[in-house]
VMD Tcl script that draws the C-alpha trace (Angstrom):
set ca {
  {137.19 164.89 93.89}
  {138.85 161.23 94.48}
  {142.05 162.47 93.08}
  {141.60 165.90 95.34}
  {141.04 163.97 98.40}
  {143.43 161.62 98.30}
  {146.16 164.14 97.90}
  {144.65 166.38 100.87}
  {145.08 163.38 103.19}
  {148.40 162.13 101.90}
  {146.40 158.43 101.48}
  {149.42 157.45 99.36}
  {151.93 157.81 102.47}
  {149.78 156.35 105.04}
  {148.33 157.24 108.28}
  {149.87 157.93 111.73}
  {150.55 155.06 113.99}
  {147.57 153.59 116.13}
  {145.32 155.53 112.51}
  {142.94 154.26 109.70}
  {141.62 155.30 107.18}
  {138.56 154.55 105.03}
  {136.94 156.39 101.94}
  {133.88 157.42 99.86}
  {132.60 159.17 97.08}
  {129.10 160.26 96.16}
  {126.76 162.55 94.20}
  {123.98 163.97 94.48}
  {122.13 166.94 93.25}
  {124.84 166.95 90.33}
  {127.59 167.65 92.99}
  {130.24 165.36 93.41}
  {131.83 164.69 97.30}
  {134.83 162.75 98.35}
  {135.66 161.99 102.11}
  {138.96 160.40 103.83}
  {137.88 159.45 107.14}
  {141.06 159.09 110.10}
  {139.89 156.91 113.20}
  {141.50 155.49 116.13}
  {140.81 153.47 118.69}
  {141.20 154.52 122.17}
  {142.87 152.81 125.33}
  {138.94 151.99 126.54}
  {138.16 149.81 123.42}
  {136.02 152.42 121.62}
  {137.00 154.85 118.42}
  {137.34 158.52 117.71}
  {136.88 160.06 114.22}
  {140.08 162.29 114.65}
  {139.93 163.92 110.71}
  {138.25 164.16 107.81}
  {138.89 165.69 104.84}
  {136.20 166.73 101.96}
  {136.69 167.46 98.36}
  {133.53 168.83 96.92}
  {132.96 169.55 92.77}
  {129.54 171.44 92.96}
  {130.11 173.46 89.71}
  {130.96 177.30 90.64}
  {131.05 177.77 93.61}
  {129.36 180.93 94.41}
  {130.28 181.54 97.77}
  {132.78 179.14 98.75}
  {133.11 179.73 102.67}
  {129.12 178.92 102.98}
  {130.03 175.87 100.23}
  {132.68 174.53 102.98}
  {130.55 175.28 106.01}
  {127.59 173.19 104.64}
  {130.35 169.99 103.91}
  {131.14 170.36 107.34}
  {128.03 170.87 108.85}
  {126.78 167.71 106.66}
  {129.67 165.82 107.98}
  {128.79 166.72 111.49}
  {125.44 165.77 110.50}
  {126.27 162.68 108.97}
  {128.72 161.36 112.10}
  {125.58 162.16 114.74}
  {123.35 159.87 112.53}
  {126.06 157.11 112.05}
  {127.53 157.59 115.77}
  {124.73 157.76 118.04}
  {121.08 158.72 116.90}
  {118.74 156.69 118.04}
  {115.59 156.08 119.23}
  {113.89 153.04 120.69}
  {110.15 152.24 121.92}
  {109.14 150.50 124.61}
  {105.21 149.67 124.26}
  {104.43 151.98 121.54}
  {106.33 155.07 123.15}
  {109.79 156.60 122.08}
  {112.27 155.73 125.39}
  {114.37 158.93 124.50}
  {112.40 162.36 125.67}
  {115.41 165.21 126.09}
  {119.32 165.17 125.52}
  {119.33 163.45 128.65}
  {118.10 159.85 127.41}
  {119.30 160.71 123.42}
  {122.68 160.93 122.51}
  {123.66 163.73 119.94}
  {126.90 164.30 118.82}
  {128.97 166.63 121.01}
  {131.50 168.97 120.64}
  {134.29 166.35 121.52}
  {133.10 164.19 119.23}
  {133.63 166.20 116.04}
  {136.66 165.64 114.18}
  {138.81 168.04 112.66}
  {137.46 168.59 108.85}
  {139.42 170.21 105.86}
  {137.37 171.21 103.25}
  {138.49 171.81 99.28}
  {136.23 173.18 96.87}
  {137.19 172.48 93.61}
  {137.49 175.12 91.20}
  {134.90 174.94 87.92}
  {133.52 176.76 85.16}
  {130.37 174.52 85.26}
  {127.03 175.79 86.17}
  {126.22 176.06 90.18}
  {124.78 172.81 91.62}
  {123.61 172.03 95.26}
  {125.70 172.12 98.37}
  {123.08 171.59 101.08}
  {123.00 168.17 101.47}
  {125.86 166.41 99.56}
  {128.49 166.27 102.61}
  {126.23 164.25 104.62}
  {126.50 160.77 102.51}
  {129.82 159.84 102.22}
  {130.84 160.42 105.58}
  {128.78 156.89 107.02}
  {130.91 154.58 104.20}
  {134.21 156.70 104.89}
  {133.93 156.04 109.04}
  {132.79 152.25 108.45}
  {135.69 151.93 105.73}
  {138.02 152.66 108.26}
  {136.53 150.99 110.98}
  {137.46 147.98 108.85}
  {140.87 149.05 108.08}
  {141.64 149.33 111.81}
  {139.45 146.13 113.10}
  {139.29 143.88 110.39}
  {135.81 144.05 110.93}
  {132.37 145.36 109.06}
  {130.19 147.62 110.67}
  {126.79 145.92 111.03}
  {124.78 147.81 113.33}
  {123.92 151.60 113.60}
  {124.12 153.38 115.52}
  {128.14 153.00 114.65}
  {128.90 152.68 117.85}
  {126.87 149.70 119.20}
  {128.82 147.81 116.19}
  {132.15 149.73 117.67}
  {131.56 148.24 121.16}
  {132.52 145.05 119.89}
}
mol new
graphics top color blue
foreach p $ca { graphics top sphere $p radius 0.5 }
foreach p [lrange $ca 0 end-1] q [lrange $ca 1 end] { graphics top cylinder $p $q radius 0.2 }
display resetview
């Protein structure tokens, strides 16, 4: 899935100008995932994830179109988590009652994703929750690339801010 992934986002010739990019691999539930995150940082100081491409080894893959849609649905998942969820009390009480005081991830803040599923004779293995993982490391790797900078914080973005 490393090798896969790397060739999907041409890592070995380099990102656009004013583009980073960072990387991880996991597994989980005997599937393998690999992620190439692309982020940039806009004129106002703060970053976009602009791409992301997944590699994903889960043995056959039985139906592949629901395989890719749950790697990109876990990525979407993953970047809301990272991004922006949180919640904060104030006396014992959560501060953030509706989508008005809590901060989901919105439409124009999903990246494009490009999902391979790697072909295998192995025995079917999960694809529910293995795309969610790598995507945190992959952002905060190339948050680093482009800043210099580790991501301490999460939500991402309160680290981003800086």
């Amino acid at each position: 899935v490393l090798d896969k992934v790397v060739e999907m986002s041409g890592w070995g010739e380099g990102a656009p100008q004013g583009r980073f990019r960072g990387v991880a691999v996991h597994k989980s539930f005997n599937t393998y995932v690999a992620e190439v995150a692309e982020v940039s940082r806009r004129d106002d100081g703060t970053f976009k994830v602009e791409k992301v491409w997944c590699a994903v080894d889960c043995g056959v893959a039985v139906n592949p179109d629901n395989v890719k849609a749950q790697m990109e649905g876990g990525i979407g998942y993953g970047l809301g988590a990272i991004l922006f969820d949180e919640i904060t009390l104030t006396d014992g009480h959560v501060d953030q009652e509706n989508f008005d005081t809590y901060r989901p991830l919105r439409m124009e803040d999903m990246p494009a994703v490009e999902v391979e599923v790697i072909a295998s004779a192995a025995a079917p293995t999960g694809a529910g929750e293995p795309g969610t993982p790598p995507i945190g490391p992959a952002v905060a790797n190339a948050w680093r690339a482009l800043t210099g900078k580790s991501v301490t914080t999460l939500p991402f973005s309160k680290s981003a801010e800086a």
